[in-house]
C-alpha positions as CSV (number, residue, x, y, z in Angstrom):
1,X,132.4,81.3,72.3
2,X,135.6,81.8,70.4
3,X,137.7,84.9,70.1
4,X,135.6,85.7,66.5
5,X,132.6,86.0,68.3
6,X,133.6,87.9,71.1
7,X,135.5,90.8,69.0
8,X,131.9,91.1,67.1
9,X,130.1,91.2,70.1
10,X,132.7,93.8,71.7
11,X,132.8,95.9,68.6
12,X,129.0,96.0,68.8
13,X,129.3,97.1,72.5
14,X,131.3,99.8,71.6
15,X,129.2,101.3,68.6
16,X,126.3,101.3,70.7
17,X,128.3,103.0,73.5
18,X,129.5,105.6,71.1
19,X,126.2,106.5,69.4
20,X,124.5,106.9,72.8
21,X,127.0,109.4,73.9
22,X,127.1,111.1,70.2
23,X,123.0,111.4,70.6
24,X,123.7,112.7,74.0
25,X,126.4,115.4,73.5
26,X,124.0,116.5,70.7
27,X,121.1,117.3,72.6
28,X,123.1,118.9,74.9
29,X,124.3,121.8,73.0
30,X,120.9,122.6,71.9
31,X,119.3,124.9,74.1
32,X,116.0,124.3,75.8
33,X,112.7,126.5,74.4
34,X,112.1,129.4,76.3
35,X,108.3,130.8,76.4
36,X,108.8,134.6,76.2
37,X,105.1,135.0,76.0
38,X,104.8,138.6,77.5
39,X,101.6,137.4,79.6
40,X,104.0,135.0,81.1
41,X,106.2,137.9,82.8
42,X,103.5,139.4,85.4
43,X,102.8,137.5,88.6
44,X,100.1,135.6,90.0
45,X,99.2,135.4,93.6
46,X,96.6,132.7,95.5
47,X,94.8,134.1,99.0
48,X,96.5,137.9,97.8
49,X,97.3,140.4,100.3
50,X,97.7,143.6,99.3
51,X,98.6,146.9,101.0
52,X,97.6,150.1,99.9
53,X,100.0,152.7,101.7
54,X,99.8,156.9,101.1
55,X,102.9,159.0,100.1
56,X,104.2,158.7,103.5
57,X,104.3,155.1,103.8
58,X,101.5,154.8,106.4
59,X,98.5,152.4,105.3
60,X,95.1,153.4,104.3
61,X,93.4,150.2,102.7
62,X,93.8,146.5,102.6
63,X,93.1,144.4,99.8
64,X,92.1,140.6,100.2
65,X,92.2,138.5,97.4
66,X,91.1,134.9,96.7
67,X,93.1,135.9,93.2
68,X,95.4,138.2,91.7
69,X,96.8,138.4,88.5
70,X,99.2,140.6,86.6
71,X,98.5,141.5,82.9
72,X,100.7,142.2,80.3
73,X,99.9,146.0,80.3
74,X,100.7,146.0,84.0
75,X,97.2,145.8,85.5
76,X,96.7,144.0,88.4
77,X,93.2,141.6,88.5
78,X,91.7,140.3,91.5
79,X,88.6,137.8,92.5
80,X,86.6,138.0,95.2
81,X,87.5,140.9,96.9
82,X,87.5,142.4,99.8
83,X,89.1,146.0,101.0
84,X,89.0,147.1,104.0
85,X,90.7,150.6,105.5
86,X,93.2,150.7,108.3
87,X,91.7,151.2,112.2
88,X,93.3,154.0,112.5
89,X,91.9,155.7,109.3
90,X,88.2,155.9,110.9
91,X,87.1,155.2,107.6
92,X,84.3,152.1,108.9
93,X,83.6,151.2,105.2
94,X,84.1,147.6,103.8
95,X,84.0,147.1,99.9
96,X,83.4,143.8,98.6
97,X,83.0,142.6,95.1
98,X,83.4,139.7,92.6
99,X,86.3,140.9,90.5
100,X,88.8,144.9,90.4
101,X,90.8,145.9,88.2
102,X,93.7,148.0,89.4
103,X,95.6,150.1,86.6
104,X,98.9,151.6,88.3
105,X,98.4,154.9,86.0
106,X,95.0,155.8,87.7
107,X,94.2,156.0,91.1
108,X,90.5,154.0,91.1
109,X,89.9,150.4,91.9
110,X,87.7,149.4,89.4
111,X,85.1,147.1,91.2
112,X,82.7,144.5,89.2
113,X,80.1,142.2,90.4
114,X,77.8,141.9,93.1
115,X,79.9,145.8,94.4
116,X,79.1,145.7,98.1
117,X,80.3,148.5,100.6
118,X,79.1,148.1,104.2
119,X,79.3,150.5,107.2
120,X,78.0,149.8,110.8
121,X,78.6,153.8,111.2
122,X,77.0,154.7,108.0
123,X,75.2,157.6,106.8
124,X,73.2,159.4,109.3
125,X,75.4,156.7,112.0
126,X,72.9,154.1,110.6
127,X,73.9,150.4,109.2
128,X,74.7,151.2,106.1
129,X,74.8,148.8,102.8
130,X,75.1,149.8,99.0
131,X,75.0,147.7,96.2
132,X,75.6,148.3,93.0
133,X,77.5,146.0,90.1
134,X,79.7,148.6,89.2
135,X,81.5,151.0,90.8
136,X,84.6,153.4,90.9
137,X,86.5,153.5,94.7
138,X,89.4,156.2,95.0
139,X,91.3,154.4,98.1
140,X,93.2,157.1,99.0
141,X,90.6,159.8,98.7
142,X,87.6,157.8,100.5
143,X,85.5,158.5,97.1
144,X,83.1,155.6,95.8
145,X,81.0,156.6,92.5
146,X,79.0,155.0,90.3
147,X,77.2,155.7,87.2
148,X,74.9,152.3,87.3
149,X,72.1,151.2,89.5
150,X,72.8,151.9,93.1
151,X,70.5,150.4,96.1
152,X,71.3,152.4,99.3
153,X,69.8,150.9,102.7
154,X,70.5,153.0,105.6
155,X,68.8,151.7,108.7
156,X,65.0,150.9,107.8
157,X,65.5,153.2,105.0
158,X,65.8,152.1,101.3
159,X,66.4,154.4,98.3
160,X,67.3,152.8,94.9
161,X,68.8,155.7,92.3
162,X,71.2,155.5,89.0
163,X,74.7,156.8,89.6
164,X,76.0,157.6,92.8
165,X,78.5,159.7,94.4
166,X,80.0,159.4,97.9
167,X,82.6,160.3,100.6
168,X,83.3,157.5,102.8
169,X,85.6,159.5,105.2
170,X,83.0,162.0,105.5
171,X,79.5,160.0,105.1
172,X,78.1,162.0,102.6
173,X,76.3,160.5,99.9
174,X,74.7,162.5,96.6
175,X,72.5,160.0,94.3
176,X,72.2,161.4,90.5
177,X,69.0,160.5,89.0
178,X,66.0,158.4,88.6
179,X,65.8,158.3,92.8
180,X,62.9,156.3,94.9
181,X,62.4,155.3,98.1
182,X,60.9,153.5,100.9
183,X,61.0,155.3,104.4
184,X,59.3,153.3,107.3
185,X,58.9,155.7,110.7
């Protein structure tokens, strides 16, 4: 190789080092897209655990999640779900369901889908189970209520009704229409 050749082939080293490091400082300065989708601000949470505490800090409820999500409007979602209140409440409810909705203005769990509350110590201190697919559960005043199809089994005892009202704490239970029964001895 003579000197000719070697200048070329140095000057072409050079131009290809400069626009690699010209391309480079460029991109640099740019700045990298950020998604400010709001959706993209709430949280989302896998095997959720949620506490549900009263004024004075002391729990009331658990909630178990498989899922959680927060929307934009600051609702909280959850699948398959289960709540269960604190030993030392003496509240022996359980409350599973397929999907809730928690909105942090109101103070009802909004329960969808296969709505399932259980009580060993139910009404009447029978094994108690009601089903419904909806249904309305104030935590923090033990109140369940629905306004859909309700099937109530306490003991042998089974009572189907539409729209139901009832105290947890208290084991009271007030069905609101279209009521029937089966009562075995």
């Amino acid at each position: 190789m003579n000197t000719k050749n070697i200048s070329i082939v140095g000057i072409l080293v050079i131009a290809a080092f400069g626009s690699w490091h010209l391309a480079r400082t460029n991109s640099a300065d740019e700045e990298p897209e950020v998604n400010r989708d709001p959706i993209s601000r709430g949280y989302y949470l896998k095997s959720a655990r949620i506490f549900g505490t009263g004024p004075n800090g002391k729990l009331i409820y658990e909630i178990i999640a498989d899922r959680a999500v927060q929307l934009e409007n600051e609702t909280v979602t959850f699948s398959d779900v289960n709540i269960r209140y604190a030993p030392d409440s003496q509240v022996p409810w359980a409350v599973d369901a397929n999907e809730a909705l928690i909105d942090p203005r109101k103070p009802e769990i909004l329960l969808t889908g296969q709505v399932r509350a259980v009580s060993n110590e139910g009404f009447e201190g029978h094994a108690t189970e009601i089903r419904t697919e909806y249904m309305e559960l104030d935590p923090e005043s033990y109140i369940a209520r629905t306004d859909q199809r309700v099937q109530i089994r306490i003991g042998a005892r089974s009572l189907t009704a539409t729209g139901m009202l009832a105290s947890l704490q208290e084991n009271q239970l007030e069905l609101t229409s279209n009521i029937s029964g089966k009562f075995f001895p």
